[in-house]
Each structure stands twice: as C-alpha cells, then as structure tokens.
N, C-alpha and C positions, 0 to 999 in steps of 0.2 A: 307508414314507412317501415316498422315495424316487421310487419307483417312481409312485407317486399324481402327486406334483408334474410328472415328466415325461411321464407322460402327458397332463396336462392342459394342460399348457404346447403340446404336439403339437396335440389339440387344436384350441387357440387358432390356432395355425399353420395349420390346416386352414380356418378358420372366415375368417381372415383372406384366403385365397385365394378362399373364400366371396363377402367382400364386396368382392375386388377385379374376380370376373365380374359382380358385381349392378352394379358402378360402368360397367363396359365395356359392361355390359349397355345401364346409363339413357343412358350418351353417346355410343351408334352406334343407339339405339333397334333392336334385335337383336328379332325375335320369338321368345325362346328363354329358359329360367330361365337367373338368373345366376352361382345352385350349377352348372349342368351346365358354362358357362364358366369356373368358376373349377377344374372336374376337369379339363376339357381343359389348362388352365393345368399344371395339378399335373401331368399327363400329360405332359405338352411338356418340363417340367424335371426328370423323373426319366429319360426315354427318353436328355435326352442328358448326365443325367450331372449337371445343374447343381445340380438337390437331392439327395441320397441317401436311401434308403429308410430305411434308419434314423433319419433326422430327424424321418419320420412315419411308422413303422409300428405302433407302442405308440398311438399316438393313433386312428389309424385302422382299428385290430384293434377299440379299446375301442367304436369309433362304430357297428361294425359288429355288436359281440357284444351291442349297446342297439338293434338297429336297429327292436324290435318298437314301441321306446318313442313312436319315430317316425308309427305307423299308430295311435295313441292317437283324433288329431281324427277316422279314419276309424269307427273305432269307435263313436264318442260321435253320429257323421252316422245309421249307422244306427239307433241308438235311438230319436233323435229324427224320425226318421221309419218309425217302428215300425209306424202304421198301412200305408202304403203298402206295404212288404214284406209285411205279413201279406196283404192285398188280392193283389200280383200275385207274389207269390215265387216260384211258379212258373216264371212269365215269367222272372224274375229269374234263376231257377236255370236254364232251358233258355239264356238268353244266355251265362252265365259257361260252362258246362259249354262249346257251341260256340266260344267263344271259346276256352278254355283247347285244344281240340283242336284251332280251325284254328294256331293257333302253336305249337304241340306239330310237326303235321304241316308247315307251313312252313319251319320252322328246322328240322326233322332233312332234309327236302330241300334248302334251302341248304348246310347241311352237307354232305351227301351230291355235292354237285354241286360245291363248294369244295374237298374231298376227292382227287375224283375228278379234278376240273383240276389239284391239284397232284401229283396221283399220276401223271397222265399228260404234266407237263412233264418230270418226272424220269424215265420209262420204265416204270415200273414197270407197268403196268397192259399 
C-alpha cells in the first residue's frame, strides 16, 4: 500500500511539472508541447542535483511500464477510419516501412559519426 501511495504521489509530481511547461508554454507562446517543456524542466533539476532521482523514479518507471495505455486514442483513430486503411494500406504500409528505415539508417550514421568524433578527440582512432 505503501508502495502504491508513493508512487502515485511521484506521479502527481511529474504531472505537476506537466502543467508548469503547458503554463510557460501559454505565457511565451512557444510553438512546442508543454509536457516536452515540463521534461526539459525535470531535466535541468535532476542534472544539477536540485531534485534527486529518487523523488521521481517509482513514478516514472510506473508511467512508463503503462506507456502503451497512452497510444489507446491512436488506436481507436485507426478504427474509425477503417475504411481508408483498408482502401490505401498499402500506401500506408510502404510509408511506415520507409520511414521506419530512413531513421533506422539516419540515426545509426549520426551515431556512427558522433562515435567516431569522439573517438578521435581522444586518439584513439
């Protein structure tokens, strides 16, 4: 029980960082979500120490191990437009497929290129 409450209380704490980038968000008019300002937030105070990991990691292990719960409205999009998938899915599945592979090959040469500058500030290469 325990255990339930402080996670949820975590949470809460996460949620509230949440609505304090959606607030920064509406009052600099940012073209950016206000969840992804409010991880930067989180970001900025765990790098230097101000929150500690363990004030949110129970909460944000739970968010993440529910994370599918989250692609629920995606789900429910496709149904409702079930004619049109069936019509061009095709289409549909040659986009996803290209796409899944140009970021697949992107990011392993970012990588690879990131790697390899810092392999070669250090000598190593």
């Amino acid at each position: 029980m325990k255990k339930v409450v402080l996670t949820a209380i975590q949470v809460v704490i996460l949620y509230v960082f949440a609505l304090i980038g959606n607030f920064i968000v509406y009052c600099l008019h940012l073209p950016i979500s206000g969840s992804i300002v409010g991880l930067f937030i989180v970001l900025f105070l765990l790098h230097f120490n101000i929150l500690k990991l363990s004030k949110i990691e129970q909460g944000a292990s739970f968010l993440m191990s529910e994370m599918l719960l989250f692609f629920i409205p995606s789900a429910v999009a496709i149904i409702q437009y079930k004619d049109q998938i069936l019509r061009h899915g095709s289409q549909f599945l040659i986009v996803i497929i290209l796409s899944t592979i140009t970021v697949m090959i992107s990011t392993g040469l970012v990588a690879q290129f990131y790697i390899k500058k810092h392999a070669s500030k250090k000598g190593e290469i």
